[in-house]
Backbone as a ProteinNet text record, in pm:
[ID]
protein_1_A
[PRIMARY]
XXXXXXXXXXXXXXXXXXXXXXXXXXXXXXXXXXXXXXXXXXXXXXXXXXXXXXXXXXXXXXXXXXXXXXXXXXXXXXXXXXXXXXXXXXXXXXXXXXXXXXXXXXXXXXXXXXXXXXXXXXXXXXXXXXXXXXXXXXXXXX
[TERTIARY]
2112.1	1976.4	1880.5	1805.7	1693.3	1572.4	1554.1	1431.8	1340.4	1333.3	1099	1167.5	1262.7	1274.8	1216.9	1185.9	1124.4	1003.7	957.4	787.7	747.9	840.8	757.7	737.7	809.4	769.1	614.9	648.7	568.3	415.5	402.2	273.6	235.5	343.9	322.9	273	261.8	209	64.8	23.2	-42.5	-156.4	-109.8	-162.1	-200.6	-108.2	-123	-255.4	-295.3	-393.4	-530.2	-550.6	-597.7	-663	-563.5	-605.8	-677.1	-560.6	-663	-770.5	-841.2	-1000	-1066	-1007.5	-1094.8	-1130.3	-1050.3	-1049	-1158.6	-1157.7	-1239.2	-1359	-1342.2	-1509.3	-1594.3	-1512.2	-1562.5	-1629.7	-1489.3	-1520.6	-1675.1	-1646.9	-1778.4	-1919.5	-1906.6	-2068.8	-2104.1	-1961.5	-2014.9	-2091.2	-2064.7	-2056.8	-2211.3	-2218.7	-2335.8	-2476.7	-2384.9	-2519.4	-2555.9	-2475.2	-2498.6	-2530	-2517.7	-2609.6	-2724.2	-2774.7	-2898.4	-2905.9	-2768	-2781	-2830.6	-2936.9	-2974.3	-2856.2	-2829.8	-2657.2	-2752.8	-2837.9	-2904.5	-2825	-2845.7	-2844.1	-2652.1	-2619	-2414.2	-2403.3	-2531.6	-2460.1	-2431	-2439.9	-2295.4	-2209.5	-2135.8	-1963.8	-1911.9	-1853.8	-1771.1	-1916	-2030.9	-2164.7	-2058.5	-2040.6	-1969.9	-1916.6	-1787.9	-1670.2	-1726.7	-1848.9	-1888.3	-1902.9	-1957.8	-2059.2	-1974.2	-1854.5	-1770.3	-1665.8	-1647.8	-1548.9	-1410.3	-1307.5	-1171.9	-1133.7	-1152.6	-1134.4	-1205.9	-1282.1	-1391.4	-1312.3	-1255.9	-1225.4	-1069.5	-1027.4	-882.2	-868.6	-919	-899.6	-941.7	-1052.4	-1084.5	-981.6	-910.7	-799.6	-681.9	-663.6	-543.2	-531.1	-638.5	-688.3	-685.3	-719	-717.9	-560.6	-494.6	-337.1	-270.3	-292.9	-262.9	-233.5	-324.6	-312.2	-270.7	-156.9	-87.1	65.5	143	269.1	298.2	228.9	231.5	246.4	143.2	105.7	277.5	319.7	446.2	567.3	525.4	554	587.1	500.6	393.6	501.2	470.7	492.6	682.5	749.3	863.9	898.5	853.2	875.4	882.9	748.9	727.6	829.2	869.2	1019.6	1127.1	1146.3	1320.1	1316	1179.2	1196.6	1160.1	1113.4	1103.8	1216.3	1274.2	1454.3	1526	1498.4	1656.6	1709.4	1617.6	1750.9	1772.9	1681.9	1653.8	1770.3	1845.2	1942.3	1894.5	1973.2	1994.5	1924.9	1985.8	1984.9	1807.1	1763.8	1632.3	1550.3	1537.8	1475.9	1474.5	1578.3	1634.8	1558.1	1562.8	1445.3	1324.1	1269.6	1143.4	1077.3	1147.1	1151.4	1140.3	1214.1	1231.2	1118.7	1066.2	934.8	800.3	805.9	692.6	648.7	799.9	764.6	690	794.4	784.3	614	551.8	408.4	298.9	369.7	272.7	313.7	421.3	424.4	342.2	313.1	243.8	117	64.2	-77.1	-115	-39.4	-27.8	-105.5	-14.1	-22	-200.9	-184.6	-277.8	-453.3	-430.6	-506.2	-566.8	-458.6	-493.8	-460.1	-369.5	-334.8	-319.8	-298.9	-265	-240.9	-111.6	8.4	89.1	-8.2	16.4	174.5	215.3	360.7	453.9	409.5	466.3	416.1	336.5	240	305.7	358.1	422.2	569.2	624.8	760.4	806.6	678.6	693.3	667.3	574.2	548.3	651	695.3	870.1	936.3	960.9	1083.8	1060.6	951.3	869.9	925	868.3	859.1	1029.7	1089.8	1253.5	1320.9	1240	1258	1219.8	1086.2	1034.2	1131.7	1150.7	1223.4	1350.3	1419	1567.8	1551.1	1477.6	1394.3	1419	1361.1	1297.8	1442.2	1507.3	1628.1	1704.5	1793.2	1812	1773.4	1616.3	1577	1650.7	1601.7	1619.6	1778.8	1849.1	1982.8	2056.4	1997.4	1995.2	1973.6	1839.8	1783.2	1854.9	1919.3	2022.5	2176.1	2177.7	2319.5	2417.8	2370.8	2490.7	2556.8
1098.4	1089.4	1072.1	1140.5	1133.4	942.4	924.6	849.5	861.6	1013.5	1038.7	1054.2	1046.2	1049.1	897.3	844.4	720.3	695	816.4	841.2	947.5	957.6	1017.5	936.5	838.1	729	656.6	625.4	579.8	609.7	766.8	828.5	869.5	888.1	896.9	741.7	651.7	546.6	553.5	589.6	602.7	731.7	807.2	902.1	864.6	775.6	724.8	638.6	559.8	460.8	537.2	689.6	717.7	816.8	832	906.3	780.7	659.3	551.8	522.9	496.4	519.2	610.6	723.9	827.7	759.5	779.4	731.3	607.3	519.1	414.5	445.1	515.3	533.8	661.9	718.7	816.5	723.1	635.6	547	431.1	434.7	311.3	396.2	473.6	525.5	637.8	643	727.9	586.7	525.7	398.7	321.6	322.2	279.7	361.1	503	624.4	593.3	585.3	625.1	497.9	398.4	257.9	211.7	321.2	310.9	161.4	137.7	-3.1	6.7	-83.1	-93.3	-99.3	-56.9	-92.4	-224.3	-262.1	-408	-499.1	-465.2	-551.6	-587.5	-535.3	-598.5	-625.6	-656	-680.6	-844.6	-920.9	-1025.1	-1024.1	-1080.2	-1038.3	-1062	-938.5	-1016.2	-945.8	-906.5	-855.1	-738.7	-645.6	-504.3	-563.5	-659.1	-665.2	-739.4	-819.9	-857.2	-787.6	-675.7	-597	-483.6	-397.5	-325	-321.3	-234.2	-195.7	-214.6	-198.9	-199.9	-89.6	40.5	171.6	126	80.2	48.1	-35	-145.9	-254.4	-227.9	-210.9	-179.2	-83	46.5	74.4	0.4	-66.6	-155.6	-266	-317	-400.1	-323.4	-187.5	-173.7	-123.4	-78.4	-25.8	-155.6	-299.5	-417.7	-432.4	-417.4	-432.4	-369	-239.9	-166.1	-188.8	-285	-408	-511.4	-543.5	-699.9	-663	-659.6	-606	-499.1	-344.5	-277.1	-304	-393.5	-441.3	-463.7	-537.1	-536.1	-412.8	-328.4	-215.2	-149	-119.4	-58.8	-149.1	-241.2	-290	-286.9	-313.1	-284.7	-126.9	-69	70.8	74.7	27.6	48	-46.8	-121.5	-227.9	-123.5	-124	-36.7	141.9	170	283.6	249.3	150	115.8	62.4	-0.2	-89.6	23.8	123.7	272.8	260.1	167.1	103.6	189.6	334.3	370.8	416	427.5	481.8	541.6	578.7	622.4	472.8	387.6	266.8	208.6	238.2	195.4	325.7	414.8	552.7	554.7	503.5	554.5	387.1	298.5	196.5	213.8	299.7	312	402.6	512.6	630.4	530.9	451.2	360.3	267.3	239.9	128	168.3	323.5	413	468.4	477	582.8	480.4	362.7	227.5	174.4	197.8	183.1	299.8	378.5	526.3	511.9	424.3	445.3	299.2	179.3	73.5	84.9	212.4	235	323.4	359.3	515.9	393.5	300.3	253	222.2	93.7	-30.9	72.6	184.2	269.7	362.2	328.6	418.9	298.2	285	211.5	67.1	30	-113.4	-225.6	-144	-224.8	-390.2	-525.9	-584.5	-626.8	-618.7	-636.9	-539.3	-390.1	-289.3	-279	-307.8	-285.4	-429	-549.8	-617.7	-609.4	-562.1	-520	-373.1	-326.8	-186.7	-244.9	-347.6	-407.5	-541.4	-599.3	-691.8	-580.6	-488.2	-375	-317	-308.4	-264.2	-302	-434.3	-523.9	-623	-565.3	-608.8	-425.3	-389.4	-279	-314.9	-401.3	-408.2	-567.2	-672.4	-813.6	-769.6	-638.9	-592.9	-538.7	-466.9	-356.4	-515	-621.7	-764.1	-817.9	-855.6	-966.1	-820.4	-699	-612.9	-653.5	-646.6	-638.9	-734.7	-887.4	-1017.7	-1037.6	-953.8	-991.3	-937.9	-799.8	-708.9	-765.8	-884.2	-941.7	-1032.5	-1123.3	-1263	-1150.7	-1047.1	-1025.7	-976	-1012.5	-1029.6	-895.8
1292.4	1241.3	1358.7	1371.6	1509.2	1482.8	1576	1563.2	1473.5	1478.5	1443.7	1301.1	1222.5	1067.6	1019.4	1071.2	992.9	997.6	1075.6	1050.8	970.4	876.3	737.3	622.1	571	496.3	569.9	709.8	738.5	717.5	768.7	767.4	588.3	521.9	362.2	351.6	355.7	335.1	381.6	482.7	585.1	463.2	440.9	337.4	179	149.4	31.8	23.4	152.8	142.5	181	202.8	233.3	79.1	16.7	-130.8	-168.4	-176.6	-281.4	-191.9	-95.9	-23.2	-65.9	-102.1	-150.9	-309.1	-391.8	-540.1	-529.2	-430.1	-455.3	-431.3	-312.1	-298.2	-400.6	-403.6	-575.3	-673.5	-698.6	-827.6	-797.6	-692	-609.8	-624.8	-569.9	-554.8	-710.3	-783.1	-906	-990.5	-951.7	-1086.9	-1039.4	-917.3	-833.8	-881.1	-888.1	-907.3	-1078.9	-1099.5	-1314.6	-1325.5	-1245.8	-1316.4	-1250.5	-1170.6	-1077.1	-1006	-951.6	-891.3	-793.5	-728.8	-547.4	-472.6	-383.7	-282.8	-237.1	-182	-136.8	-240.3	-353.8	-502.7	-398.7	-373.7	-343.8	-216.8	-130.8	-32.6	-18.8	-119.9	-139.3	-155.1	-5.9	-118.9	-266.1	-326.8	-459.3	-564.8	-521.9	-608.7	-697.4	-654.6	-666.1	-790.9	-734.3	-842.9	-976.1	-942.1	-1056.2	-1174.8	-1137.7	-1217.5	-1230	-1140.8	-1214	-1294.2	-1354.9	-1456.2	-1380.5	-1500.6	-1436.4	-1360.8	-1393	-1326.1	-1175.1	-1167.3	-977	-907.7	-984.7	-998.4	-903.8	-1002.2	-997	-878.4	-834.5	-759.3	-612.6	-627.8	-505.4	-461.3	-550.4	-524.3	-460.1	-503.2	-501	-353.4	-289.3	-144	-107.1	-134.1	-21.8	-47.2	-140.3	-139.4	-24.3	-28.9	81.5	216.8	240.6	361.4	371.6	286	294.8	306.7	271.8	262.8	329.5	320.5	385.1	556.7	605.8	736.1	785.8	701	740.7	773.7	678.9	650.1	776.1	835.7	919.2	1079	1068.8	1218.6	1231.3	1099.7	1073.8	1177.3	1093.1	1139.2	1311.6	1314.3	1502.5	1529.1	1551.2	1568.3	1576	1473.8	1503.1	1583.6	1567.1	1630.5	1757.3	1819.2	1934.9	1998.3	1930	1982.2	1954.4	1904.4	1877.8	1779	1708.2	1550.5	1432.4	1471.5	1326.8	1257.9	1194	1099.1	933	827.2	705.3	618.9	674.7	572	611.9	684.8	715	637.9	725.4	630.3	536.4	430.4	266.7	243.8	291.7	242.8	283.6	340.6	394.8	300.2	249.1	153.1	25.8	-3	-107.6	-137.7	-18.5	-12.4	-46.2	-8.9	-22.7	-136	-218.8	-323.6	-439.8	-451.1	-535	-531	-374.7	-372.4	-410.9	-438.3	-482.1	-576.7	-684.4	-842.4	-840.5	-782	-798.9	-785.2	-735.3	-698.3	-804.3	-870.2	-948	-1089.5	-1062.8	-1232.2	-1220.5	-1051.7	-1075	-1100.5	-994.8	-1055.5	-1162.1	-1256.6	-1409.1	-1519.6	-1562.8	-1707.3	-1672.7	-1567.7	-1499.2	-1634.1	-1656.9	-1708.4	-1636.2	-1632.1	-1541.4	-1467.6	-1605.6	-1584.1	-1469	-1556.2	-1472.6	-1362.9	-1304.7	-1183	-1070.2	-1170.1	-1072.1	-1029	-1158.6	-1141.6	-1016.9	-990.7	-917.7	-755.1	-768.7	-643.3	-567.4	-646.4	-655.2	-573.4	-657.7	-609.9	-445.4	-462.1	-301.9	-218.9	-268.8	-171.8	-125.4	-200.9	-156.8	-19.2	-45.1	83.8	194.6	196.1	370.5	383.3	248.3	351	359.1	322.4	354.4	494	532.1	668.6	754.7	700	842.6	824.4	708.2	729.3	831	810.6	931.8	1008.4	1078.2	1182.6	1313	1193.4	1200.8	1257.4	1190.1	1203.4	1352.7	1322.4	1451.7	1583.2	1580.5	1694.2	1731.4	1650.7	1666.9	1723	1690.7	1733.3	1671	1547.4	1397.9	1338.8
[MASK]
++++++++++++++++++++++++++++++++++++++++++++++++++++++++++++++++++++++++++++++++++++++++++++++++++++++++++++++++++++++++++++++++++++++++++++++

């Protein structure tokens, strides 16, 4: 298995957060325009979320999500492809971590089923602390 195979999960992540930016800012300035809000009127934080809907809403969360877990995501990756570590079992969780967050973004962005939307993000998120306990283990020796 070469190195650079674990920079396609990666950059699909990398892409994914870049659709939901789009979706938000659609949803942001359509919702801004049809309710003739001042943009002055939000520049408090938290103004926006007051006053939008779940569709604005929801997608604005799901773009700051993007940046918590992922982050880990993200620096994971640069780790093992920097130490030579990459293998099948990292890739096939990286592939695994990615897809689980494009069906968690899929939901939190349309029907945001809370349950399903946490159960998709649980699952995720047992890909990147499998990726760190590896890493972790790798680094001690084990």
């Amino acid at each position: 298995m070469t190195q650079t195979a674990i920079f396609g999960p990666f950059l699909a992540m990398m892409v994914l957060t870049l659709v939901v930016w789009i979706a938000m800012y659609v949803r942001r300035t359509g919702f801004i325009r049809r309710n003739r809000i001042n943009p002055q009127d939000l520049a408090v934080p938290g103004a926006l979320a007051q006053l939008s809907p779940a569709e604005v809403a929801n997608t604005s969360d799901n773009f700051r999500n993007l940046f918590e877990i992922p982050v880990l995501f993200y620096a994971l990756v640069l780790y093992v492809f920097v130490t030579g570590q990459v293998d099948a079992a990292y890739v096939g969780a990286a592939w695994f971590f990615m897809v689980f967050r494009v069906l968690h973004s899929a939901v939190h962005c349309t029907v945001n089923i809370v349950m399903l939307r946490f159960y998709l993000y649980a699952i995720s998120s047992l890909a990147v602390w499998f990726m760190l306990a590896r890493a972790c283990l790798a680094q001690l020796g084990l």
